[in-house]
N, C-alpha and C positions, 0 to 999 in steps of 0.2 A: 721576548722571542730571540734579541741577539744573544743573551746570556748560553740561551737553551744550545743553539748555534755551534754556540763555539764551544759548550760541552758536549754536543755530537761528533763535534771534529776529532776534540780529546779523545775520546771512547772510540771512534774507528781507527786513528792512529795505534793506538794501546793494542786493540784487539788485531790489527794486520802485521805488528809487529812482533805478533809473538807467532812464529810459524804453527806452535802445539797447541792454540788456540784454534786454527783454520784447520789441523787436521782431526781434533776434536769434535768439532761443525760439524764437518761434509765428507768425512773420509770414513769414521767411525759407523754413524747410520749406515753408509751405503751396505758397507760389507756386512751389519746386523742385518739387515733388511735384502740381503742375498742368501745369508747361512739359512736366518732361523726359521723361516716358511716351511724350508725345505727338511728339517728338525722336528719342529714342531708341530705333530703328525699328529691327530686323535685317530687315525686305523692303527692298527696292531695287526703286523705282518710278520711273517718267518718264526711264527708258536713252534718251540722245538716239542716235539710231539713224538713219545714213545706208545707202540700200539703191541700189547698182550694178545694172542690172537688165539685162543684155546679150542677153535672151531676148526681153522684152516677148508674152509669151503666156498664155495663159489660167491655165496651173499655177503660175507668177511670182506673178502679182499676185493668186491666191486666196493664196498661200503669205506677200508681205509682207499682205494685208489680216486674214489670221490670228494674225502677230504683233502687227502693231498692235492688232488687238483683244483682244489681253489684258490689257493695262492697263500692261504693266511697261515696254514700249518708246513710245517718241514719236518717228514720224519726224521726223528734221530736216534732210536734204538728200537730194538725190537726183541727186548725181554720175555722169558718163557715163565715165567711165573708172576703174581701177585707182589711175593717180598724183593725179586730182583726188580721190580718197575719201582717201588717204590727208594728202592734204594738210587736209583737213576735221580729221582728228582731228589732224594739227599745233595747227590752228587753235582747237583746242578749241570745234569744235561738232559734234561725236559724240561719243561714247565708245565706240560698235563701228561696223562694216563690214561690210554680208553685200551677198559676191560671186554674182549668179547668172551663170550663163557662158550664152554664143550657145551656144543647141541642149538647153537646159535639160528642155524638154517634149517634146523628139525622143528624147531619149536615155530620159527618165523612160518613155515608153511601149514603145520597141522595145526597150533594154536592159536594162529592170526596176531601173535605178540611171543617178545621176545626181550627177555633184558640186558643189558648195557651199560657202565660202571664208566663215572670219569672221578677221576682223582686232579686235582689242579692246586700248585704251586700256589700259594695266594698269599706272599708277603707279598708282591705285587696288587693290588687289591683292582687297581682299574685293568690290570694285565691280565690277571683271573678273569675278574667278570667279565672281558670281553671275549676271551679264550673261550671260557664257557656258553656265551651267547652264540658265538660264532659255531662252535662244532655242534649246536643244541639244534642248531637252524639247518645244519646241514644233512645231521640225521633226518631232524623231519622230512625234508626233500626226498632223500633214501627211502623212507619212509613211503613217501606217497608213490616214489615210482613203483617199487616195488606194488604197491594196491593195484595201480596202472593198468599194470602187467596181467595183475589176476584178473583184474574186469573186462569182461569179456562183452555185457551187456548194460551197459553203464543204464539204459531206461528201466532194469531190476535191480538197480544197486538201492538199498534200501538206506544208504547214509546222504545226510544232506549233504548238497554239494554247495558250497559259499565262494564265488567268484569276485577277487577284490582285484581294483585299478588302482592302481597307485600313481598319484601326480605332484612330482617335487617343484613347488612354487621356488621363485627368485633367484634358487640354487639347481636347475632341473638335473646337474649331473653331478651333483654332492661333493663338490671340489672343494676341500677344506682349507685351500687355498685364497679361493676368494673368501674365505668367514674369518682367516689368520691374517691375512696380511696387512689390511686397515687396521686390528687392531693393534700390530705390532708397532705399526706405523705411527698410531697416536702414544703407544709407549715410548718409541726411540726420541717423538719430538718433546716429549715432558722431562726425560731424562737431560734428552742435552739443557732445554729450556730450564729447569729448576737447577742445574747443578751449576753451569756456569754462571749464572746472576747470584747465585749462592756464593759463590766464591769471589765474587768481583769485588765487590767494598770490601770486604775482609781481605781481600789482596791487597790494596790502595791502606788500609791500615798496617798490614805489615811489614810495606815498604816504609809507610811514611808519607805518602804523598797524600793521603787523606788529610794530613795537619795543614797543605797550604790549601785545599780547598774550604778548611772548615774556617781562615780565618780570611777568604775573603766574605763579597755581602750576596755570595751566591743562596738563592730561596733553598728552602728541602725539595718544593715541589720541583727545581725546575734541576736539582740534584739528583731528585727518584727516575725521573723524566730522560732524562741524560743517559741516567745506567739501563733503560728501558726500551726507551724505542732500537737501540741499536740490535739487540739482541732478539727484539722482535720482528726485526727486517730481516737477518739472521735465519731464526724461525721459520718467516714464511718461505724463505731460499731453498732450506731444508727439506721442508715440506711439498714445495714443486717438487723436489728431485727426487721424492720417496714415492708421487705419483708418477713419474717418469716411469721410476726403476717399478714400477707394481704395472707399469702400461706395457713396456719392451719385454720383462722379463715373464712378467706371470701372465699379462692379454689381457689384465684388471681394466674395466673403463667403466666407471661409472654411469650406470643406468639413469640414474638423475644429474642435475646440472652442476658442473664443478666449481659454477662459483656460490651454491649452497653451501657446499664445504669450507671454501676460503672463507663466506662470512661467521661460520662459525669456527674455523681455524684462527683467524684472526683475534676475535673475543677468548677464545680458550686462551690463546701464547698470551694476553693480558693478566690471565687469571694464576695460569702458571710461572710467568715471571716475577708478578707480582708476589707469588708464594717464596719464588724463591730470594726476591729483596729482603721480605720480611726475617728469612731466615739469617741473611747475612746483617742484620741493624741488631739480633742478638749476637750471634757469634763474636768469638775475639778472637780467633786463626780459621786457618785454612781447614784443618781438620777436624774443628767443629762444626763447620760450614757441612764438609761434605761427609761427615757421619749422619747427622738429622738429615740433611736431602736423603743420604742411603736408607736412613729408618721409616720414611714417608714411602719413598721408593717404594718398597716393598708391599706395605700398607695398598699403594696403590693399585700395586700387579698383581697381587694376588687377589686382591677382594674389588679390583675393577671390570670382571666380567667378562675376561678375555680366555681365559685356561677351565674359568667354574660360571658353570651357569645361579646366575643371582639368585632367581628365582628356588635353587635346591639350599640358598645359606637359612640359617635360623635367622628368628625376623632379629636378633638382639645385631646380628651382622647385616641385615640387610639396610637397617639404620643406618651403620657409620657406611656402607655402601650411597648413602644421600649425602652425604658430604664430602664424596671422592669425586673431583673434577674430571676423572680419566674415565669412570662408570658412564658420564654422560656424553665424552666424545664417542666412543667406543660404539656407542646407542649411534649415534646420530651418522658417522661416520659407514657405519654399515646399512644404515636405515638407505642411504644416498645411493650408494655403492649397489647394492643389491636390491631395493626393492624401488629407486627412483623418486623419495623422499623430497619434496620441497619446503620452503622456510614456512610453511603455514605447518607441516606435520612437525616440526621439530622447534613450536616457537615455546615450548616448555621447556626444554633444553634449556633456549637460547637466553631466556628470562633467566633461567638457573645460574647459569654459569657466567653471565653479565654481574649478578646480584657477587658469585665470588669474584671475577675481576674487581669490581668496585670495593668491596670491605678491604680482601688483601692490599691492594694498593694503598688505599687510605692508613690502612693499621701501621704499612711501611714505609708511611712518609709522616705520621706521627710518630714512630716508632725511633725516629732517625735522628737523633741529638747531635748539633753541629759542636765540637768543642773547641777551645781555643787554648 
C-alpha cells in the first residue's frame, strides 16, 4: 500500500505539471459538450425549397404558404418550368421541387383528387428522406383541411373517421436534447479516459523515465494501479462537470437517482482505462498510442448507438455492437436520465461492463513486462 502511495503521488505531480494535460481534462469536454448538442440536431430545418406553381390559384398558394409556414422549408426560387426547377437543384439552390400542374384547383374541387410532383436532392439520403416525410405530412394536413371545408354534414360523410391521441412517454416534448447529450457525455468521458492512459506509459518510455521504474522492486500490479486510479479520479471530475454543464445549460436532471449513474460511471472509467493501459504496454510512441485509441474511437461512435439506432444495424454489426463498452453506457445513461432507471433495471449492464473492466485490466497488467 506505501509503494501504491507514492506512485499516486508520482502520477499527480506528473499530470499537474503539465498545464496541456489539465486543459485536455476539463477545458476540452466542456466546450464539446457546449458546441455539439447544439450541432447535433436529428430535425432538418431551413429545406431550401423551390415551388413550380402552374396553377397560380387560390388552393396553390394557400397550399406553398402552409409549407412555408412550418418552419422546416425556406422558399428559395420560384421557377416557371419543370427543366428550370430542375436545374436549380443542379445548381444547388434547392434541395426539393414541388410541381403543381395547370388545373390544380379544378381538379381538386370537381374530381375530389389532384396530383402533386416532388422531385428531391437525395445525395443527402437522411436530408431527402426527411425532406420528403416532412412536406408528405404537410400536404396531408392541406389535404384534410381542405375535406373540412367541404363537409358540411360531417353525420353523412360516408368516410371513416379515425381519431388518434398521441402520448410521448419520458420525452413528452421531443427535445433531442435530452436523447444527445448523455450520450455525448459518455463519448467526451471515453475519449479523454482512453486517450490519455494510452499515452501515459508510452510517454514515460519516451522520456526514459520508465527504465528507473522498471529496475526498481515495484509489482506490475501496483505499476497498472498507479497509472489508474489517478485518471480515474480525473474521470469522475469530468463527469460531475458534464452533469453540471447538461444541468445549467440544457435543464437535464435526471429523472432517476444520480448516484445510479456514478456507480456505473465508476465501473465503466475502469473498463475504459483499463482499455486504454492495454493499448499503451503494446505501443512503442506516442503516436501509436494515439492512432489505435483513434481507430477504436471511431469503432465506438459510430456503431455505439448514439447517431444510429442499433436496432436498424445487420445483426453481423449488432454483434461487435456487444462488445462496445460505450453501447452500454449510452443504454444505461439515458435509461437513468429519462426514464428513472434504478441499478435493479440496468444490473445487465452493470455485470457486462464489470466483466470488461476486469479482463482489460488483467490482459494489461499481464501485458506489461518490467525490463531492466
Amino acid at each position: 500500500m506505501r509503494t501504491l502511495l507514492f506512485l499516486l503521488q508520482k502520477e499527480f505531480r506528473q499530470i499537474f505539471r503539465d498545464p496541456s494535460i489539465l486543459r485536455l481534462i476539463f477545458i476540452m469536454p466542456v466546450i464539446q459538450l457546449v458546441m455539439l448538442p447544439f450541432a447535433a440536431d436529428y430535425e432538418i430545418k431551413n429545406i431550401q425549397l423551390a415551388v413550380t406553381d402552374n396553377d397560380h390559384s387560390a388552393y396553390s398558394r394557400l397550399l406553398v404558404s402552409k409549407i412555408t409556414a412550418s418552419g422546416y422549408f425556406k422558399l428559395s426560387a420560384l421557377p416557371g418550368t419543370e427543366k428550370q426547377a430542375l436545374k436549380v437543384i443542379e445548381k444547388d439552390q434547392a434541395d426539393m421541387v414541388l410541381f403543381i400542374p395547370a388545373g390544380f384547383e379544378k381538379n381538386l374541387v370537381k374530381e375530389g383528387e389532384a396530383p402533386l410532383m416532388i422531385s428531391t436532392n437525395a445525395i443527402n439520403g437522411v436530408k431527402g428522406g426527411l425532406g420528403n416525410s416532412y412536406l408528405q405530412q404537410i400536404i396531408r394536413e392541406f389535404n384534410q383541411d381542405i375535406r373540412a371545408e367541404w363537409i358540411q354534414l360531417p353525420r353523412f360523410n360516408p368516410e371513416v373517421q379515425l381519431e388518434t391521441t398521441v402520448s410521448n412517454w419520458y420525452n413528452p416534448h421531443m427535445n433531442y436534447k435530452l436523447f444527445m447529450v448523455p450520450g455525448i457525455l459518455v463519448l467526451l468521458l471515453t475519449m479523454v479516459g482512453a486517450n490519455l492512459t494510452a499515452i501515459n506509459i508510452v510517454r514515460e518510455k519516451e522520456i526514459g523515465t520508465i527504465e528507473q521504474i522498471n529496475v526498481t522492486p515495484v509489482r506490475k500490479v501496483h505499476f497498472i494501479l498507479g497509472k489508474l486510479i489517478p485518471f480515474w479520479i480525473l474521470g469522475i471530475l469530468v463527469f460531475t462537470l458534464g452533469l453540471l454543464i447538461a444541468r445549467v445549460l440544457y435543464g437535464i436532471t435526471p429523472v432517476g437517482s444520480p448516484l445510479t449513474i456514478y456507480v456505473f460511471a465508476a465501473v465503466y472509467l475502469l473498463a475504459v482505462l483499463g482499455l486504454g493501459l492495454l493499448i499503451s504496454t503494446y505501443a512503442h510512441t506516442q503516436q501509436q498510442a494515439m492512432l489505435i485509441s483513434f481507430f477504436l474511437m471511431m469503432i465506438f461512435i459510430l456503431m455505439g448507438g448514439l447517431y444510429t439506432s442499433i436496432d436498424s444495424m445487420p445483426e453481423w454489426a449488432k454483434m461487435i455492437t456487444r462488445f462496445n463498452p460505450v453501447t452500454y453506457f449510452i443504454e444505461v445513461i439515458r435509461m437513468v436520465v429519462l426514464k428513472g432507471s434504478g441499478l435493479a433495471e440496468i444490473r445487465g449492464h452493470l455485470v457486462v461492463i464489470s466483466i470488461f473492466a476486469l479482463i482489460l485490466n488483467a490482459w494489461a497488467v499481464l501485458n506489461y513486462h518490467k525490463r531492466s
